[in-house]
PASE-576838 format. One record per atom (N, C-alpha, C): x negated, y negated, z negated. Coordinates in steps of 0.001 Angstrom, whole numbers, plus 500000, padded with zeros to 6 digits. Layout:
XYZ...
***
This chain:
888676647011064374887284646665064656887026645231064212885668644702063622885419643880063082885361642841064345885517641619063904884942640685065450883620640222065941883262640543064567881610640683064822880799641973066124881901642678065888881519644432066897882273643923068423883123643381068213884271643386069382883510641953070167882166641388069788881865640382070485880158640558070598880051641703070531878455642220070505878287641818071528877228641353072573876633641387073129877012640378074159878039639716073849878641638626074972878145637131074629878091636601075729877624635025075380879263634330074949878820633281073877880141632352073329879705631151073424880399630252073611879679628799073896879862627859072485880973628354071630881609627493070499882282628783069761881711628590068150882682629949067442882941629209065915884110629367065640884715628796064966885605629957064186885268630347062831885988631129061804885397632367061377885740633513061133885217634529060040884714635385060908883820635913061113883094637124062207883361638653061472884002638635060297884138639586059862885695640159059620886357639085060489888150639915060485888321640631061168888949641141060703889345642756061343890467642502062681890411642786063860890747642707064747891968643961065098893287644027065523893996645137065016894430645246066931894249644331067958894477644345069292894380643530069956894228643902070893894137642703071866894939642350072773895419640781073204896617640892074146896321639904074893896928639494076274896910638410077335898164638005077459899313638591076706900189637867076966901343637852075753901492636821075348901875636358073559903348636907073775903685637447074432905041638754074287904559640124073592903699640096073924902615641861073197902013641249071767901714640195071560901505640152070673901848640364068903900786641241068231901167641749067004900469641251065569900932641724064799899595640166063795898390641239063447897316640089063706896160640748063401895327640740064893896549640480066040895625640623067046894905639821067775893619639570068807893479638556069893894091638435070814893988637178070459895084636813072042893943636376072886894267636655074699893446636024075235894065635029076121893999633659076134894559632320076699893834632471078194894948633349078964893887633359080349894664632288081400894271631596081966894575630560083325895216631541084194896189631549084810896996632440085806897439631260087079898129632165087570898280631554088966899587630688088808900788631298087955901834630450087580901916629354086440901068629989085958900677629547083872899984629689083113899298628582082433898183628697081338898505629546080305897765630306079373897351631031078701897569630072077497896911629394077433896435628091076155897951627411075609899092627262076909900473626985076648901091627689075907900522629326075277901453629945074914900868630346073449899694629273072864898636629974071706899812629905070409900490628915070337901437628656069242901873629720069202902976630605070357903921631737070430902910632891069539902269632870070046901303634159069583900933633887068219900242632495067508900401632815066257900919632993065227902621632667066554903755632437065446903851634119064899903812634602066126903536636506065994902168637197065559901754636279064834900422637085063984899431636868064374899025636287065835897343636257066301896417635046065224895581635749065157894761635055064205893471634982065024893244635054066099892085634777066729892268634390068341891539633839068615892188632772069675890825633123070649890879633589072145889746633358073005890177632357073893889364631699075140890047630703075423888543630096076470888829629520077225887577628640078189887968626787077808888640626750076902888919625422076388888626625597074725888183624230074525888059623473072848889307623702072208889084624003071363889785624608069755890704623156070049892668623754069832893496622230069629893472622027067983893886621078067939894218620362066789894823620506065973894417620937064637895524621786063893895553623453063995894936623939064470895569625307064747894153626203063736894576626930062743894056627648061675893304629167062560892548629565061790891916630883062981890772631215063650890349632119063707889352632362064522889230631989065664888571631011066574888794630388067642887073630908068519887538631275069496886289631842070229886581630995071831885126629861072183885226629430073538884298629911074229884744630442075506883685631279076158883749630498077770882835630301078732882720630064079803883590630644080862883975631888080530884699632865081992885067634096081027886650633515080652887553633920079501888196635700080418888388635427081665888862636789082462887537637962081372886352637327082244885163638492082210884728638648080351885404637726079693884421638148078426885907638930077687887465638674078266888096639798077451887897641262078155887720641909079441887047642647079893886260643101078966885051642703079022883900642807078045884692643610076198885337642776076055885792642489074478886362643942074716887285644350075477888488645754075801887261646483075538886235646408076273885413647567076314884972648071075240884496646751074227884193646969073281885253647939072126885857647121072350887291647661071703887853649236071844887822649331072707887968650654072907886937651833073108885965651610072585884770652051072275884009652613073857884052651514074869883397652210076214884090653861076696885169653933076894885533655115077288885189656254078917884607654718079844884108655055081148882533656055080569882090655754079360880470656553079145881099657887078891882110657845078760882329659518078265883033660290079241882967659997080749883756660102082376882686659863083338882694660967084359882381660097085414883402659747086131883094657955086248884403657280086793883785656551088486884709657234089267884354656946091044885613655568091198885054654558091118885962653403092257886005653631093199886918653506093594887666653434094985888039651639095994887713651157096774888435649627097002888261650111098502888716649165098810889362648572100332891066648745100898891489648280102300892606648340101810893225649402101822892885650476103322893778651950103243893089653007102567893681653996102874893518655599102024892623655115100601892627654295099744892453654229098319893363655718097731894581655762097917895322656469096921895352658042097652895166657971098824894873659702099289893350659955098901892909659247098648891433659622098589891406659855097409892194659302096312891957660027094814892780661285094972894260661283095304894446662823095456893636664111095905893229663483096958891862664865097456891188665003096071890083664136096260889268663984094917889542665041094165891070664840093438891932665077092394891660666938092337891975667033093574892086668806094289890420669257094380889749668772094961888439669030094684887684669198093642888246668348092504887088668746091093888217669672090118889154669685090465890439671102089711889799672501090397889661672152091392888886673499092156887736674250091527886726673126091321885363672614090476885298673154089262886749673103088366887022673485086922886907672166086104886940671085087218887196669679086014888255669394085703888155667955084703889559667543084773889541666412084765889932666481086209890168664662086555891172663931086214891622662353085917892284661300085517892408660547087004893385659856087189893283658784087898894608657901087445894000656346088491894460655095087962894615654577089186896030654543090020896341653954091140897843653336091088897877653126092385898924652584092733900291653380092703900042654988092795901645655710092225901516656023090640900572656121090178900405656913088441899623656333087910899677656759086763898386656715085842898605658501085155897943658947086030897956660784085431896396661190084685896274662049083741895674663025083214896048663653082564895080664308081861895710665398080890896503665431079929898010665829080552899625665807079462899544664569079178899439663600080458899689662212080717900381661951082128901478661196082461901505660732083946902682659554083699902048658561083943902833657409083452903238656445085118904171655882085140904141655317086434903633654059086673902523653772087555901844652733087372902540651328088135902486650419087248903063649325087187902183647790087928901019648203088172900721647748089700898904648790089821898254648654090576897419649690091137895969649618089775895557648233089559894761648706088511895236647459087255894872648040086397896318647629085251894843645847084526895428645245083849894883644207083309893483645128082044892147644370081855891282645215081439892006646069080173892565644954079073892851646155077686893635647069078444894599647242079327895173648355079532894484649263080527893732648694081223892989649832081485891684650736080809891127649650079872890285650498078914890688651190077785892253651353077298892838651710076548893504653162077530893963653178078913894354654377079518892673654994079502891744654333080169890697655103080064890304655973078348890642655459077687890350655678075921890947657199076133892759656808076311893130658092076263893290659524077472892682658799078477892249660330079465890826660904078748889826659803078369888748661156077816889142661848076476890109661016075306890494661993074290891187662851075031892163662893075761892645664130076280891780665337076832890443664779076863889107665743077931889237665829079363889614664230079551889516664044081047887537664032081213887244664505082462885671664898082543885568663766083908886307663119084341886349661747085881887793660899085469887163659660086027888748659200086284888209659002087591889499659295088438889310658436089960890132657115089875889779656109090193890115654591090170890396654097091680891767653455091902891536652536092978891370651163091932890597650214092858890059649399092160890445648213093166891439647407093083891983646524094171891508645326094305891695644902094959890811643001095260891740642449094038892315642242093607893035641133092691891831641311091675891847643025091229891024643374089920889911642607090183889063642911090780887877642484090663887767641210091068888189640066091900888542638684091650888908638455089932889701639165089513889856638783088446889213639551087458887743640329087868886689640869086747887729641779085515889074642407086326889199643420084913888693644650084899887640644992085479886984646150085760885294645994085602885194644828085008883803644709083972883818645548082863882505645647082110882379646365081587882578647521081655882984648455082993883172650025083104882298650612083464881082651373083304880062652250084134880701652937085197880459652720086026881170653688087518879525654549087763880229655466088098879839656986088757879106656555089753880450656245090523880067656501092096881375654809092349881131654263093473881988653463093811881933653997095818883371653414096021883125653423097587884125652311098243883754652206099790884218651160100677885134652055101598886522652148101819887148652830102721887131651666104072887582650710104349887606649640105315888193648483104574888849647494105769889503646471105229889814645885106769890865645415106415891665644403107410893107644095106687893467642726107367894095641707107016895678641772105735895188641553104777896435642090103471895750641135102690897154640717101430896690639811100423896112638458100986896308638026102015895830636984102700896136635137101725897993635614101150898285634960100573897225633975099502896654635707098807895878635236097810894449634431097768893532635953099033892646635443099149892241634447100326892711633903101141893225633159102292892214632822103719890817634454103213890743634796104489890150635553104304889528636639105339888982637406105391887603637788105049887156636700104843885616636568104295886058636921102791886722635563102302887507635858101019887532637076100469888585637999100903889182638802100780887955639914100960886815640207101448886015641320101795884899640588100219884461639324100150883646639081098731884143639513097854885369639447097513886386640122096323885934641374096386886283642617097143885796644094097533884093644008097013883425642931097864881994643534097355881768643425096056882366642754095067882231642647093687881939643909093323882313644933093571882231646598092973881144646900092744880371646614093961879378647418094405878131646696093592878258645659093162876858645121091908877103645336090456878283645925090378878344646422089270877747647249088215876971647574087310875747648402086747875087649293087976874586648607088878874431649253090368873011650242090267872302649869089488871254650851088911871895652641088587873303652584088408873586653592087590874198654458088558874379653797089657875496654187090440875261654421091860875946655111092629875493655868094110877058654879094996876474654393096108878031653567096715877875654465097923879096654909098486879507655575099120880521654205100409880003654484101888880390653709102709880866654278103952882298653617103896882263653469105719882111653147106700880949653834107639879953653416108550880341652817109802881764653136110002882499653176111571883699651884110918883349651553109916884356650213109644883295649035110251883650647882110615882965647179111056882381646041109498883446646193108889883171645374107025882123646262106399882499647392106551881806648511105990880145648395106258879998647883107667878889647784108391877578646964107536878901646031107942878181644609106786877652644848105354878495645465105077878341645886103486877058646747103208876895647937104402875779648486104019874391647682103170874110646953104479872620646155103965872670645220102599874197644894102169873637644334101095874272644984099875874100645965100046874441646742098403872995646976097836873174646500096847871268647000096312870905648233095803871539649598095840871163650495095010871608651112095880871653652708096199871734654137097424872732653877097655872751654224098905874007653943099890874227655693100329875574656413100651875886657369101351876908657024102341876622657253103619877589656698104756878958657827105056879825657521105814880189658439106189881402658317107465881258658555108177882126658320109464882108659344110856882258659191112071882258659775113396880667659738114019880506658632113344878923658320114470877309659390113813877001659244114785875659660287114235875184659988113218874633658205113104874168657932111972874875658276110773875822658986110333876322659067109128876088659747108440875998659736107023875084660942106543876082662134106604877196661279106070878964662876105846879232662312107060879303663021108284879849662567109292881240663759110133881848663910110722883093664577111449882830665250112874882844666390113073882326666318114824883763667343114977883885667709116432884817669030117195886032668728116100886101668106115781887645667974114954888820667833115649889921668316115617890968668284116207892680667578115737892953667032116142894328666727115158895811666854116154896619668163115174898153667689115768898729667570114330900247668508114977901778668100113994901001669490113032900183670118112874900213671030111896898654670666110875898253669586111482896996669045110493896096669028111165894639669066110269893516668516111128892351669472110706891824669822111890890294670783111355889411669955111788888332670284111237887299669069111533886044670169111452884755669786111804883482670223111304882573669110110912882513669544109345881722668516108883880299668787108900879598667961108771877907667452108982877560667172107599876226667721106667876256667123105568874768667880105719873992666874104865872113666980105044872252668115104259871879669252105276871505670503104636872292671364105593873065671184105814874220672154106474875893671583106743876661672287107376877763672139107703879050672989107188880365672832107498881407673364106807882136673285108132883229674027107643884399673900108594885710673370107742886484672332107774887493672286106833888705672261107285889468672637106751891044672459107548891973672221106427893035670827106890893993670171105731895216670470106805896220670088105980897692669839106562898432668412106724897260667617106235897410666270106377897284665600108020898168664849108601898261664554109515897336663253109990897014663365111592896067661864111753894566661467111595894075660357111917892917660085112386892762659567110456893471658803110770893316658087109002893246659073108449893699660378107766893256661082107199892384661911107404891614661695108830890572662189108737889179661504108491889244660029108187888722659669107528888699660003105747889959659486105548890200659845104075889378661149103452889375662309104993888690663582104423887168664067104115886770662819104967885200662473105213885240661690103901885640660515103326885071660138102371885343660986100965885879661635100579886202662356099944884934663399099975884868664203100634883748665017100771882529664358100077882579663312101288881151662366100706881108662257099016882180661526098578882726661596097020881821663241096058882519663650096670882098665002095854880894665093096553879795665599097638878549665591097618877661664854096508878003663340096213877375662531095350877870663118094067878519663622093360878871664407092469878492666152092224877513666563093232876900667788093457878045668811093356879260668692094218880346669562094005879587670268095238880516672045095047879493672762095888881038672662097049880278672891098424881292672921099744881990673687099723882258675007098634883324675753099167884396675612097742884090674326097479885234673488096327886175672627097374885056671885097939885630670838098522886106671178099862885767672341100366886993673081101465888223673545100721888283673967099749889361674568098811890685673241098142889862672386097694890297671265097178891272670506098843890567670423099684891197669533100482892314670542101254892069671932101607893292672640102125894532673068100930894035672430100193895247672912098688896382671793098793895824670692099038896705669205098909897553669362100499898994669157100207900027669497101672900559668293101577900764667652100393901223665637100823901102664775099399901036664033100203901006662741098594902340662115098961903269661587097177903948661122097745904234659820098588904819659221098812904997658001100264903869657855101347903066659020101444901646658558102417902188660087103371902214659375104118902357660425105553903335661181105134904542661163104413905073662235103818906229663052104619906229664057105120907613664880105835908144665248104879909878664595105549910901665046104861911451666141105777911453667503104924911401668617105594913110668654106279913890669045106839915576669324107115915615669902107972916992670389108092917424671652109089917974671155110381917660669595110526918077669229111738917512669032113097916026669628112332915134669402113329914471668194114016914603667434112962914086665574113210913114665721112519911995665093113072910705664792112039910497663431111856910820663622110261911213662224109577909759662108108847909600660958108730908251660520107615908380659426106912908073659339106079908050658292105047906480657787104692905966656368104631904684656324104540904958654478103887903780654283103009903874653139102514903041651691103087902710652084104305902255651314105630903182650074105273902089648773104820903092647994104777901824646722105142900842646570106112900233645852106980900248646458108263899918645492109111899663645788110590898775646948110632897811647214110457896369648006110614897273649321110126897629649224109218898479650736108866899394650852109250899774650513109593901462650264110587900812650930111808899783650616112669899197650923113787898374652066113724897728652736112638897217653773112054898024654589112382899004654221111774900376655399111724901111655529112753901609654828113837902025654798115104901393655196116148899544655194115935899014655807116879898840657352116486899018657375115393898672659313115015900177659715115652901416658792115377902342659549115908901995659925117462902000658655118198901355659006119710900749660056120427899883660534119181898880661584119426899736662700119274900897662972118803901747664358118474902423664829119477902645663131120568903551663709121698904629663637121718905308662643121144906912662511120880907074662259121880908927662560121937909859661835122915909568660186122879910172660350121585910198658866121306909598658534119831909480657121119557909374657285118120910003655942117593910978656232116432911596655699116084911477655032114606910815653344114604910616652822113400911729652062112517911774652627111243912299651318110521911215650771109280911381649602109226910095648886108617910786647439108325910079646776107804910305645243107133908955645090106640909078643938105325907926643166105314908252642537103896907333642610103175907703642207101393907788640588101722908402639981100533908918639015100478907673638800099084907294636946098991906037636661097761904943637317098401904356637081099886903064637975099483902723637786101350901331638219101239901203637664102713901797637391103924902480636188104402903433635641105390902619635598106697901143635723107103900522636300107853900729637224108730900821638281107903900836639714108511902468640142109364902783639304108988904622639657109291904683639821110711904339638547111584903848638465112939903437639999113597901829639558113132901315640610113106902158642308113253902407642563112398903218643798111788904180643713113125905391642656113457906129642947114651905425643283115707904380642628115866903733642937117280903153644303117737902536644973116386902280646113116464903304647106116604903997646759116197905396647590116368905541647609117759905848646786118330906588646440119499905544647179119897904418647175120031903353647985121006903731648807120783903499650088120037903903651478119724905245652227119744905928651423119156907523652139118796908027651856120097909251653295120042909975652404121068911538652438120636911929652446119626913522651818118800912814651684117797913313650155117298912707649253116177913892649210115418913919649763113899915223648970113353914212647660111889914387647016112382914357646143111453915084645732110191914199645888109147915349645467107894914661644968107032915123645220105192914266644292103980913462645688103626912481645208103343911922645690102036911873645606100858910995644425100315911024643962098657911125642469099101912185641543099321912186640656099614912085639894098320912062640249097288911844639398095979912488637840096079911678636906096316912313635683095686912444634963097483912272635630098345912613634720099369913799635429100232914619635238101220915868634988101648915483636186103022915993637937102666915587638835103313915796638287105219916259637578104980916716637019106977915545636383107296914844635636106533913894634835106695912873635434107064912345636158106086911213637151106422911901637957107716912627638733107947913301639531108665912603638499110199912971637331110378912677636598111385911242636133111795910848636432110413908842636095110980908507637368111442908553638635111038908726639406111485909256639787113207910530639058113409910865639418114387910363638537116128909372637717115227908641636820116085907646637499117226907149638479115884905949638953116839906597640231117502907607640773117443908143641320118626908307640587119482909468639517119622910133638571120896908677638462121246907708637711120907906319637369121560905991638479122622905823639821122381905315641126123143906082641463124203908053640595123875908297640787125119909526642363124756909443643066123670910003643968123448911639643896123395912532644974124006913849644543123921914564645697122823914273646741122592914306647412122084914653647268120789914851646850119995914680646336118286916730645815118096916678646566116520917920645926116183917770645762114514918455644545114175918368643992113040919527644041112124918927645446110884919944645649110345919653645178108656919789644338108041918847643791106829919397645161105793920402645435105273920759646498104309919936647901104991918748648542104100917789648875103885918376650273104830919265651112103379919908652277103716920712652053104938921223651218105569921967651030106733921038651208107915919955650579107627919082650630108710918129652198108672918381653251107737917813653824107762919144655281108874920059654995107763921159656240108388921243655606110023921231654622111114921427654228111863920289655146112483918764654688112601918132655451112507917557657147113011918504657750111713918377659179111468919505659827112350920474658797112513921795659339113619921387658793115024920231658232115115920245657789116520918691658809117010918062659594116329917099660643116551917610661797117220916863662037117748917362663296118463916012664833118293916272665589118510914861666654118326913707666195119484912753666367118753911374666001119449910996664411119330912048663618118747911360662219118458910483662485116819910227661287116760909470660963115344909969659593114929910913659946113899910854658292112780910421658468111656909528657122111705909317656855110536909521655683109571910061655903108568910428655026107679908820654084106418908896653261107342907855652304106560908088651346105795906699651275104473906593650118103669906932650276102591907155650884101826907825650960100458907170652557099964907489653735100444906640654911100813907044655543099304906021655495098080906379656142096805907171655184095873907393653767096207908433653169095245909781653487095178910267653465094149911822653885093694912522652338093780912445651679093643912935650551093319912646649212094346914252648569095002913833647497095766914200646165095103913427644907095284913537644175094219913731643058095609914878642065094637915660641304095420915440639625094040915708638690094802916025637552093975916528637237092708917233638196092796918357638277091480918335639858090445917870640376091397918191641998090956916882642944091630916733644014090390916035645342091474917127646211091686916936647447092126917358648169092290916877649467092414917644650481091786917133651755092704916972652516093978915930652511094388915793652760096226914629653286096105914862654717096464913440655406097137913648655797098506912939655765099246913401655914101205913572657152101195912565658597100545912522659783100693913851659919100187914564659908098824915510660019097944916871659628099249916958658790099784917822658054100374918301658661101969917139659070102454917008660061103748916991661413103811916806662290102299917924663526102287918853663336101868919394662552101424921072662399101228921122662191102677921431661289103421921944660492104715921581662284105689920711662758105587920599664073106342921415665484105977921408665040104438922530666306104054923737665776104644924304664742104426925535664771105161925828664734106101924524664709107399924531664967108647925011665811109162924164666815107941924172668305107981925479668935108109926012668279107306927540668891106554928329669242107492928536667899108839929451666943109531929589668402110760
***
């Protein structure tokens, strides 16, 4: 594409070189870089962009974007733009010839059920006879595509380049979670969305955005997005959600417990074999029944619905679609065995979901219930507290251990963590840092009629340490440790 095409319609503050070179890719980071392509010099949180323009032209870039003046010496197409994030956004789009116009594409943000809510989705418009795409935090799947996604929504060229190739494949939706980093960092400009929605929010990423106001402005970014074009879908019984209503400027669809909602839940019931609900929807009602466990997923099932109403899916899709789906992986997931322990695996890795998930256990009636959990290492030191304390309320055997302790010292975290237990007063808790140790301890200390569950990590394969990752999936790790239970 010419650079004259690949810069249609964007403001430039300073342009410097040929508007007519041929542009062969685009990159943000001068390791990808190939000759012929743009580089984009973006400001990051560890490292400038602009530090690395040499590397890249040593590897062929011949065109330079950038929120700084052309250096000295350097040959090339040089493009300075005001807000370098939002105009390569822009540029991808271009580039990849707008692939969201040829999809209807539903965002997804806030912090829980993002990724069950595209699975439903997923089951609902297959029902429908579509063919949906999505872009989350376990995949990047469509049609005779499923790639493993490498964080929840990918940097813009790579996501307008996966979008490129789900509609050549004849993807007809993508479902998108669309995370606070993205949209702080505008890589989800330039996409026409469908439909966008608000699941809730409470306290995650704190690190980044460093409070809660913060952290909920980031989320509303979605919702002004080509907002003329688009229907936002809300949760009414979130208290953020609340807020959010009045200032979205274009149709709002609610959806929650309370009367006012437009998709609302009544006579619903929840145990260990799933949840029936009767839904409310202007015009008439349904009866639906999933195998998905819990209050949280009975939200998840309400917005979903809502999802497809704004998409004119007919109700006896979206009863079909949601009793078809029996688990996603790491979200509520039973690991089935012959020992008669009901084990779960779930990727609960804040307080609010940690407590989500401990109170649905509550509701089942256990003996007991038995957690193992930790707390990522690089990433909100907040919640750690937090996270023990909730524990300590709910559980009653705590094994404590690592998760993804990455670059800090798994004891350390292990101990902020273990704060907000001692605080509650809990005696119960034992601290075993080796992951699998703390899990077989655990699974041999269950007996029939308890519930453990193994939190925080949920669909990742891999635990990542200072020095090293590794291979570690909890599900993978807890039928072994049960087959040989079995054996014994």
């Amino acid at each position: 594409m010419k650079l004259n095409k690949l810069l249609a319609g964007l403001s430039v503050l300073d342009f410097g070189g040929n508007l007519e070179e041929e542009i062969q890719g685009i990159a943000y980071s001068s390791k990808n870089v190939k000759p012929g392509f743009l580089f984009a010099a973006l400001q990051g949180q560890n490292s400038d962009g602009f530090d690395f323009i040499q590397e890249a032209q040593a590897k062929g870039a011949q065109t330079f974007l950038s929120e700084k003046a052309r250096p000295a010496n350097l040959s090339g197409n040089w493009i300075q733009v005001s807000d370098a994030r939002q105009t390569l956004a822009l540029c991808s789009a271009n580039f990849y010839s707008h692939p969201s116009r040829r999809m209807e594409v539903i965002g997804i943000t806030g912090t829980n059920g993002k990724t069950t809510i595209t699975y439903l989705v997923e089951e609902i418009l297959k029902r429908a006879k579509f063919t949906p795409g999505i872009i989350g935090t376990i995949a990047y799947r469509g049609p005779n595509m499923n790639i493993t996604a490498q964080r929840t929504t990918p940097e813009a060229p790579d996501l307008q380049k996966l979008m490129q190739e789900m509609a050549d494949r004849g993807a007809s939706h993508c479902l998108m979670e669309v995370s606070s980093h993205a949209l702080d960092l505008k890589r989800v400009w330039g996409i026409q969305f469908k439909v966008v929605m608000f699941t809730n929010l409470s306290g995650d990423h704190l690190d980044y955005h460093l409070s809660m106001d913060e952290y909920f402005e980031a989320k509303k970014k979605l919702f002004f997005l080509n907002h003329r074009q688009r229907i936002a879908v809300i949760n009414e019984d979130d208290a953020w959600g609340q807020k959010l209503i009045p200032q979205v400027p274009s149709g709002v669809i609610t959806y929650g417990l309370q009367d006012s909602a437009a998709i609302r839940g009544e006579k619903y019931k929840l145990d260990d074999r799933g949840i029936e609900v009767e839904v409310i929807y202007p015009g008439g009602k349904m009866q639906i029944s999933s195998a998905l466990l819990g209050k949280p997923n009975l939200y998840n099932i309400l917005a979903s619905t809502a999802i497809a109403f704004t998409l004119k899916i007919s109700p006896d899709f979206i009863k079909e679609g949601i009793a078809n789906l029996k688990v996603i992986p790491g979200r509520f997931e039973r690991i089935e065995n012959s020992l008669g322990l009901n084990v779960f695996v779930d990727y609960a890795h804040t307080d609010d979901a940690l407590r989500n998930l401990l109170e649905t256990f509550r509701e089942l009636n256990p003996k007991r219930i038995l957690l193992v959990f930790g707390a990522g290492g690089g990433r909100d030191k907040t919640k750690r507290g937090r996270m023990g304390k909730v524990a300590s309320t709910l559980a009653d055997l705590i094994f404590l251990t690592s998760d993804n302790p990455r670059s800090e010292d798994p004891m350390a975290i292990i101990h902020d963590v273990e704060k907000g237990i001692r605080n509650r007063g809990h005696e119960s808790y034992t601290i075993i840092p080796d992951r699998k140790e703390a899990i077989e301890k655990a699974l041999s200390t269950g007996k029939k009629g308890d519930y453990i569950l193994v939190a925080g990590k949920g669909h990742e394969d891999y635990q990542i340490f200072k020095d090293k990752t590794i291979h570690f999936k909890d599900a993978e790790v807890i039928k072994e440790i049960l087959e040989q239970m079995g054996s014994k």
